[in-house]
DOKE-525819 format. One record per residue: residue number from 1; residue in three letters; x, y, z of N, C-alpha, C, CB in turn. Coordinates in Angstrom, 2 decimals, padded with zeros to 5 digits. Glycine has a CB too. Example, Ala and Ser with C-alpha at 12.3 -4.5 7.8 and 13.67 -1.06 7.14 Angstrom:
<pts>
1,ALA,013.19,-005.69,007.80,012.30,-004.50,007.80,013.20,-003.30,007.80,011.31,-004.47,009.05
2,SER,012.85,-002.25,007.08,013.67,-001.06,007.14,012.90,000.03,007.87,014.08,-000.60,005.72
</pts>
This chain:
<pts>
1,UNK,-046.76,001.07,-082.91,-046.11,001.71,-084.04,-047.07,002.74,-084.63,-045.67,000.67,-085.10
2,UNK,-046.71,003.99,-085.22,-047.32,005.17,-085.23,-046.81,005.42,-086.71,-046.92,006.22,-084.00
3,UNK,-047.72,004.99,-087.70,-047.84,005.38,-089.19,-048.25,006.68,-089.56,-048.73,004.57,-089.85
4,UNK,-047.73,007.53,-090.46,-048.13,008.30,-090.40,-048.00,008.77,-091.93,-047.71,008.83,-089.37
5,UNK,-048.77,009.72,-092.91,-048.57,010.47,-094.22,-047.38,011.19,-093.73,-049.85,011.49,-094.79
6,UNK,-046.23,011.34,-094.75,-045.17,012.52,-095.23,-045.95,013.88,-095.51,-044.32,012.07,-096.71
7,UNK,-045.85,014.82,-094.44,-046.46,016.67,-094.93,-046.13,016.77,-096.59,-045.23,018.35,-093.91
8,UNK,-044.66,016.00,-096.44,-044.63,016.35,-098.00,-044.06,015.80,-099.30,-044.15,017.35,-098.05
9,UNK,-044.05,014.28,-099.27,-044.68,013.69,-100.13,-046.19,012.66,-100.40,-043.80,013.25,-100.33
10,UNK,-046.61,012.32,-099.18,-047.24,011.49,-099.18,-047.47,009.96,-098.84,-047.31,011.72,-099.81
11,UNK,-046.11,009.68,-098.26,-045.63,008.55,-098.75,-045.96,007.93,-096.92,-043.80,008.66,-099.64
12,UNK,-046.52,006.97,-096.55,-046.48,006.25,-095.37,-045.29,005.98,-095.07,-047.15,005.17,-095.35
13,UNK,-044.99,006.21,-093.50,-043.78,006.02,-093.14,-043.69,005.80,-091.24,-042.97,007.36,-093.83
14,UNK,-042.91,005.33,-090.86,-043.64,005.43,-089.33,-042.78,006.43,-088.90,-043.65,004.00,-088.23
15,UNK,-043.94,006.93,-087.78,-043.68,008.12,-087.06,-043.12,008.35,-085.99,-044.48,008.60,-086.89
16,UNK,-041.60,008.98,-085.99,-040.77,009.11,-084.91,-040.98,010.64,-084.65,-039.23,008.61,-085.20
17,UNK,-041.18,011.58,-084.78,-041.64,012.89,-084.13,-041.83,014.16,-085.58,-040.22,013.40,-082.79
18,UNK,-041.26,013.62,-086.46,-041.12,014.68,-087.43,-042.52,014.17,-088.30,-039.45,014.70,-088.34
19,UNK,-042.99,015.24,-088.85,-044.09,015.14,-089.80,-043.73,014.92,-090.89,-044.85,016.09,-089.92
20,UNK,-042.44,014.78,-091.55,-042.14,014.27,-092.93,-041.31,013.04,-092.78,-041.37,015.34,-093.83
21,UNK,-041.27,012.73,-093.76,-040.43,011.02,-094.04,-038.81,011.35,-094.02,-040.87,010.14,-096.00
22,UNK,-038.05,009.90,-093.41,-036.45,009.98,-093.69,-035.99,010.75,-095.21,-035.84,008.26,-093.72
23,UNK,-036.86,009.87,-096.19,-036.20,010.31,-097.15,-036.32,012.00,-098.17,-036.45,009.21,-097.83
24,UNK,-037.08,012.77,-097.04,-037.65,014.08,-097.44,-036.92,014.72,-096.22,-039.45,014.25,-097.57
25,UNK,-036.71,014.15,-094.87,-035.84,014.88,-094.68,-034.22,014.62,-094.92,-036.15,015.13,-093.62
26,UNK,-033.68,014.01,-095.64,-032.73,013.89,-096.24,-032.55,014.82,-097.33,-032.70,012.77,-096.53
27,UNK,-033.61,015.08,-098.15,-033.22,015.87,-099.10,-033.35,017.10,-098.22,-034.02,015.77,-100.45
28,UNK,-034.36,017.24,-097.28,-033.84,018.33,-096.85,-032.84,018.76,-096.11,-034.44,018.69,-096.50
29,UNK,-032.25,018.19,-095.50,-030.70,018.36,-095.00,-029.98,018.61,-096.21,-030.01,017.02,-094.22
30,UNK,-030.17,018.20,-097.07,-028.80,018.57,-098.59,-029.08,019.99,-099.25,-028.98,017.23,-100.31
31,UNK,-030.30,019.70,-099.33,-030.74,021.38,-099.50,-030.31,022.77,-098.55,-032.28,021.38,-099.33
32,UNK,-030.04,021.93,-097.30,-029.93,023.37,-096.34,-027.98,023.31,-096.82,-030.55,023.10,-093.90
33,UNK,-026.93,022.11,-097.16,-025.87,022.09,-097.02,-025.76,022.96,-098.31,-025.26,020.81,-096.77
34,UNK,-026.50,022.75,-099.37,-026.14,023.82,-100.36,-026.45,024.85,-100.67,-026.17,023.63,-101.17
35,UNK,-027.38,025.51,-099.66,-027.72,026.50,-099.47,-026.80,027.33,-098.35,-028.97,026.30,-099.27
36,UNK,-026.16,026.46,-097.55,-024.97,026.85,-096.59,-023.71,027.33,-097.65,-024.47,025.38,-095.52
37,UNK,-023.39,026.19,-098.32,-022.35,027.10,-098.75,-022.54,027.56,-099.94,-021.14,026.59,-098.73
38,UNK,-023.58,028.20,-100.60,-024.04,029.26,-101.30,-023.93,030.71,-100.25,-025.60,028.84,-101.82
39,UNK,-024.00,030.68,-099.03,-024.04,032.00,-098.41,-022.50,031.83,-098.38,-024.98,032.29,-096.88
40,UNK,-021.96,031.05,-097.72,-020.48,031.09,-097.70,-019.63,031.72,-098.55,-020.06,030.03,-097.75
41,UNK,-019.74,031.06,-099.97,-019.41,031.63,-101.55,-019.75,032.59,-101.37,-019.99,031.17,-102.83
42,UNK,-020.90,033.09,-101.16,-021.17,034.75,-101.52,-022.15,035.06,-100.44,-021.89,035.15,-103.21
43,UNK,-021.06,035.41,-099.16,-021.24,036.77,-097.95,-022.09,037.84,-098.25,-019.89,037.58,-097.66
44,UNK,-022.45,038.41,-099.32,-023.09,039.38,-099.05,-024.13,039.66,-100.38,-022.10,040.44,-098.65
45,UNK,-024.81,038.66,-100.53,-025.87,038.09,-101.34,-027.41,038.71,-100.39,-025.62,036.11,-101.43
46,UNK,-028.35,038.85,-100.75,-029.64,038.53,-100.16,-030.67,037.63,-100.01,-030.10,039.07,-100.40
47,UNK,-031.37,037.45,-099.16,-032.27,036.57,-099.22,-032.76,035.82,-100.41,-033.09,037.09,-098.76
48,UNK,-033.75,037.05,-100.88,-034.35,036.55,-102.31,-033.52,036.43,-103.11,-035.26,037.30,-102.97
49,UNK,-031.77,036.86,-103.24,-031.32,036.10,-104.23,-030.85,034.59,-104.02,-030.35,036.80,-104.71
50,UNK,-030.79,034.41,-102.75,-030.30,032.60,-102.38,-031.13,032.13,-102.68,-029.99,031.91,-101.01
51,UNK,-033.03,032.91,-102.24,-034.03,031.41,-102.40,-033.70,031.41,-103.93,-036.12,031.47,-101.96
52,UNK,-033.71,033.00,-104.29,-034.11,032.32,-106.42,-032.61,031.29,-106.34,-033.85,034.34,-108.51
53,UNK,-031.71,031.96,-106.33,-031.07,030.98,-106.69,-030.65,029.13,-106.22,-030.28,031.70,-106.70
54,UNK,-031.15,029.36,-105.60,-031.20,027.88,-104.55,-032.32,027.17,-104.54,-031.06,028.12,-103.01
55,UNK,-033.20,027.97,-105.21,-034.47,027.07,-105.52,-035.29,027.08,-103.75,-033.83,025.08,-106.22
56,UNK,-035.11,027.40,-103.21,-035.91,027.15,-101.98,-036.60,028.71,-101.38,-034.79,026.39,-100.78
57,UNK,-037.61,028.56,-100.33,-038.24,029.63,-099.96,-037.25,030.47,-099.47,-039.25,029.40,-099.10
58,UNK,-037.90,031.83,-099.15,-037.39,032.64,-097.99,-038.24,032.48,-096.69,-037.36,034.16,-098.39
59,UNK,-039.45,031.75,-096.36,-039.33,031.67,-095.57,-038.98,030.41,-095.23,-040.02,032.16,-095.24
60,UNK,-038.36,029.58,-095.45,-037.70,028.06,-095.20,-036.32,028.82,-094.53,-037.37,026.83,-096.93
61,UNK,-035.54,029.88,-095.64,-034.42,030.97,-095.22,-034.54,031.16,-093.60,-034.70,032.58,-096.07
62,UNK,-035.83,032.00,-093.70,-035.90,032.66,-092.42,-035.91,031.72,-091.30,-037.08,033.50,-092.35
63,UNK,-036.59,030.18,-091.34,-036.69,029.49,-090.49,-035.26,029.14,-090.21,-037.59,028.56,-090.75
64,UNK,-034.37,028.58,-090.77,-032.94,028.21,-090.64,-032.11,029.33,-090.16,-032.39,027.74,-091.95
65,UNK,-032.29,030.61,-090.26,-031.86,031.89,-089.76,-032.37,031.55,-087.79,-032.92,033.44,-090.84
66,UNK,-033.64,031.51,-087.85,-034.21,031.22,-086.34,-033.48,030.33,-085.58,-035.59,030.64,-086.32
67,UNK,-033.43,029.26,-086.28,-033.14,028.09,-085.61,-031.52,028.16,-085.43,-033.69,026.80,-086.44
68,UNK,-031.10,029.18,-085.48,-029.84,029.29,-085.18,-028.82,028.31,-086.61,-029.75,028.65,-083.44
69,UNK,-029.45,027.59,-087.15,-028.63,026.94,-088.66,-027.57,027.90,-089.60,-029.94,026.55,-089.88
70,UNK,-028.36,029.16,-089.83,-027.79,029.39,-090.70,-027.44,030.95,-090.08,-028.53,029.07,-092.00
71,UNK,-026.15,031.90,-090.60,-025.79,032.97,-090.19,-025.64,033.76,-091.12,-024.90,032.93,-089.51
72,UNK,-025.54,035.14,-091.48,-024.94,035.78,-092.61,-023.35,036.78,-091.86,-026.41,036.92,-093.42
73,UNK,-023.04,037.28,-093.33,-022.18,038.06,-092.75,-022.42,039.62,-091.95,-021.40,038.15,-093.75
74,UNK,-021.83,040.18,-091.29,-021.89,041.42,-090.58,-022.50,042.26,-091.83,-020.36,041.96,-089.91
75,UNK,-021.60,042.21,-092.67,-022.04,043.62,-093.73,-023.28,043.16,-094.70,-020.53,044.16,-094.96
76,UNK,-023.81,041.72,-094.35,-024.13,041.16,-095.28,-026.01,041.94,-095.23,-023.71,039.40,-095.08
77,UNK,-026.61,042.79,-096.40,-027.84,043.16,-095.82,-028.94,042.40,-095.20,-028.35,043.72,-096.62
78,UNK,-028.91,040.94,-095.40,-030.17,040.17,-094.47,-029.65,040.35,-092.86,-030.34,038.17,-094.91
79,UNK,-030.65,040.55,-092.10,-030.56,040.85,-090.48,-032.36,040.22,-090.47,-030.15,043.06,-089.84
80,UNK,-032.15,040.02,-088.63,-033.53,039.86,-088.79,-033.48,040.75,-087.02,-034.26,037.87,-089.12
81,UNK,-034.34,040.81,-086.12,-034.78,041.79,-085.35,-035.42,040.83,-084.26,-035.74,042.86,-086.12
82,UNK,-034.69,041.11,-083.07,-034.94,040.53,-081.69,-035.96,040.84,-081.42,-034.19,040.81,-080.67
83,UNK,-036.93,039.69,-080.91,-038.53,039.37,-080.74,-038.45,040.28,-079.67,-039.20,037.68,-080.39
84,UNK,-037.66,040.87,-078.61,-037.85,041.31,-077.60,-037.63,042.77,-077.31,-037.30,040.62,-076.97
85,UNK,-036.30,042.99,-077.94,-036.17,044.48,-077.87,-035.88,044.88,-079.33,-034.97,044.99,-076.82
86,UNK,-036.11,044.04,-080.23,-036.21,044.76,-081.96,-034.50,045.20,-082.52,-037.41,046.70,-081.89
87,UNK,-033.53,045.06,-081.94,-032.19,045.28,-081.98,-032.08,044.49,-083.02,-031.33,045.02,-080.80
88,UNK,-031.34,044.62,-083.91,-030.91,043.93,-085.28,-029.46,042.74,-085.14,-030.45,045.39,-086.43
89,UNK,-030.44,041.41,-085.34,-029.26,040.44,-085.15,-029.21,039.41,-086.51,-029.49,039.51,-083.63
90,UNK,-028.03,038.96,-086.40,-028.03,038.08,-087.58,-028.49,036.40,-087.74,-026.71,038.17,-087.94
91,UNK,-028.70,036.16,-086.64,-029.39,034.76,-086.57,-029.85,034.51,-085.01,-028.26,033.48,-087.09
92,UNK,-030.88,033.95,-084.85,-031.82,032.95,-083.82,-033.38,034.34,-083.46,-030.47,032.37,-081.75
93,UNK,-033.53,034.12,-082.62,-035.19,035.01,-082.34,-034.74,036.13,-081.44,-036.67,033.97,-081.36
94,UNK,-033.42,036.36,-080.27,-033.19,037.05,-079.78,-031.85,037.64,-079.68,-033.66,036.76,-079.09
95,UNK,-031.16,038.69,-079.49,-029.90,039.44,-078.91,-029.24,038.87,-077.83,-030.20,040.75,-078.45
96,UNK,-028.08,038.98,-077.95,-027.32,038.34,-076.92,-027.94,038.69,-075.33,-025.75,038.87,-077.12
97,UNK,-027.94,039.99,-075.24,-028.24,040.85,-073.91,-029.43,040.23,-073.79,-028.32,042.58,-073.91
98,UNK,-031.16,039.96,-074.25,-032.22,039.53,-074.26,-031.57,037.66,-073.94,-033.08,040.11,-075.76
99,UNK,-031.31,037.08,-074.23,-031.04,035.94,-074.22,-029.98,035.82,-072.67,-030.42,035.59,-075.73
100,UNK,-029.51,036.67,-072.11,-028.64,036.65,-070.91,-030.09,037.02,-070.13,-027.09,037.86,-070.81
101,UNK,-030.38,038.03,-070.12,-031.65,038.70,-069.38,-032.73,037.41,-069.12,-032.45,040.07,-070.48
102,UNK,-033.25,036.73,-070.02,-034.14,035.42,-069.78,-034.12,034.43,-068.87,-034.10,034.73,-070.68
103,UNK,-032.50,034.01,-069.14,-031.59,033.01,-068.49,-031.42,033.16,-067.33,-030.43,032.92,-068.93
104,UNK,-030.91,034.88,-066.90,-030.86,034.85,-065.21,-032.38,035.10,-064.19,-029.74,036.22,-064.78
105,UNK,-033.56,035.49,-065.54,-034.46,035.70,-065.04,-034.92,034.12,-064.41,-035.26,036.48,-065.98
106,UNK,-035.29,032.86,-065.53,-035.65,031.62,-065.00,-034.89,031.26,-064.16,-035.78,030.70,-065.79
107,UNK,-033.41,031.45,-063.83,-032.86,031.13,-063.09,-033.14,031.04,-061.87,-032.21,031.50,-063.24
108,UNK,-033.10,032.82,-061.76,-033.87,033.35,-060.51,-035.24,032.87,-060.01,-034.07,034.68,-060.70
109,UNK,-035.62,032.58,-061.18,-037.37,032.31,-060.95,-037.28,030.78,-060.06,-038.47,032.07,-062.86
110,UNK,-036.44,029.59,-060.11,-036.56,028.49,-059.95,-035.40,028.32,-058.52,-036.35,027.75,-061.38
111,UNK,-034.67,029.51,-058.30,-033.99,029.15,-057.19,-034.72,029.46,-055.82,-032.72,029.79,-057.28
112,UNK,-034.74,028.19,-055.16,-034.91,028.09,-053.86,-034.20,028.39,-052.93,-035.11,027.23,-053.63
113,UNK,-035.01,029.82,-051.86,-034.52,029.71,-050.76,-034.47,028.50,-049.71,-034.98,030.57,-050.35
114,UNK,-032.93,028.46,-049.37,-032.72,027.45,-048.53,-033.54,027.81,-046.82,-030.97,027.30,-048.53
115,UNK,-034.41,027.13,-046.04,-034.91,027.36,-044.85,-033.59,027.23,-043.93,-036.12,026.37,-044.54
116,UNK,-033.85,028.36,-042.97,-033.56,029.09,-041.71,-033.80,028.28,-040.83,-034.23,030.25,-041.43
117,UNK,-033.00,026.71,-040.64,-033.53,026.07,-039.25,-032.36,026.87,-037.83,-033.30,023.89,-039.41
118,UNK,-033.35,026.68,-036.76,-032.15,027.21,-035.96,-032.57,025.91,-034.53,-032.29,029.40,-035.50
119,UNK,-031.47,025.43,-034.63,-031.46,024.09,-033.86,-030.66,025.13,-031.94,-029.92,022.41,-035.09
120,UNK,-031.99,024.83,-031.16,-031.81,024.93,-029.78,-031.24,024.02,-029.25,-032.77,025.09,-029.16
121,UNK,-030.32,023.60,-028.53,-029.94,022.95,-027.46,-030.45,023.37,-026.54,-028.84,022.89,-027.26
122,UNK,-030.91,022.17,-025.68,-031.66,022.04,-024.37,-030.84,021.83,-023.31,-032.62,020.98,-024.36
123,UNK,-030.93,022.78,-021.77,-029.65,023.01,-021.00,-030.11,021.84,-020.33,-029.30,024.47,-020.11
124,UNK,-029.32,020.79,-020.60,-029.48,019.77,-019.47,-028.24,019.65,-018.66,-029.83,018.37,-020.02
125,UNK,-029.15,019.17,-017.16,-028.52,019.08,-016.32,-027.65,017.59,-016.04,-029.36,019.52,-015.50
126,UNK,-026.74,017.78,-015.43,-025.52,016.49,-015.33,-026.41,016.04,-014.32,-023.60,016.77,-014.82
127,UNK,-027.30,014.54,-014.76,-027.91,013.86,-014.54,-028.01,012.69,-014.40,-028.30,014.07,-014.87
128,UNK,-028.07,011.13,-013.62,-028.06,009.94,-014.86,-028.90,009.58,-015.08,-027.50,008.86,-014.87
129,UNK,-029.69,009.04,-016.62,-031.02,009.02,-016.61,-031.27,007.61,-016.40,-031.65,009.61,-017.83
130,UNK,-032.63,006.99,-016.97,-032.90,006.15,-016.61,-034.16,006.00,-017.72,-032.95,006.21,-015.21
131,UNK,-034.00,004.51,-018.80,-034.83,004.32,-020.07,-036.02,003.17,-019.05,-033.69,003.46,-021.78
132,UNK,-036.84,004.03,-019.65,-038.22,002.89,-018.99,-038.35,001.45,-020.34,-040.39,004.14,-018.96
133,UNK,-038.21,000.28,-019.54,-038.79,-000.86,-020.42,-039.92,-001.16,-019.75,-037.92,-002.15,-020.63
134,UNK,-040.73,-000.87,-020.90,-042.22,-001.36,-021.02,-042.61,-001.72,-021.89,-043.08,-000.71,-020.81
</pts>
């Protein structure tokens, strides 16, 4: 069993992979639901007005933007900019086209050519044989 401090309260708790406790990430799940439908309510709000008003960071914002969680609207001015070709998208790290491009690249990268056996038949002659026991 793997005890571990809460990043952020403090509190001992055992450790299943996350660095904070059930009950911190609980509040943080409620925090992201009312911060969800705070963008919902109001499409075309900004960043810094959700964190002020929501009480939470912008970059906590930006992380939930990454992680594909949270989206804005088309007209809405928060965008953030594909790690790869800088194209302006509204949620995760890359563009659709960059995210197709990756996909067929590993693809490609991991597919195996199948080997070229080429099986000879041997001209045998109408024979009758004969198995040695020894």
């Amino acid at each position: 069993m793997d005890v571990r401090n809460c990043k952020q309260c403090s509190k001992l708790f055992n450790y299943i992979g996350s660095p904070i406790c059930p009950e911190c990430t609980k509040k943080a799940e409620d925090k992201f639901d009312e911060v969800k439908q705070y963008i919902y309510d109001h499409p075309k709000c900004g960043m810094q007005e959700v964190a002020t008003e929501m009480e939470v960071s912008v970059a906590q914002i930006r992380k939930w933007l990454k992680e594909e969680r949270l989206s804005f609207s088309e007209d809405s001015e928060i965008a953030l900019n594909c790690e790869k070709c800088g194209k302006r998208i509204l949620t995760g790290r890359f563009c659709k086209l960059c995210k197709e491009s990756m996909a067929n690249q590993l693809s490609s990268m991991y597919k195996k050519e199948e080997p070229k056996i080429k099986i000879e038949k041997k001209k045998t002659e109408n024979k009758m044989r004969f198995l040695d026991n020894e």
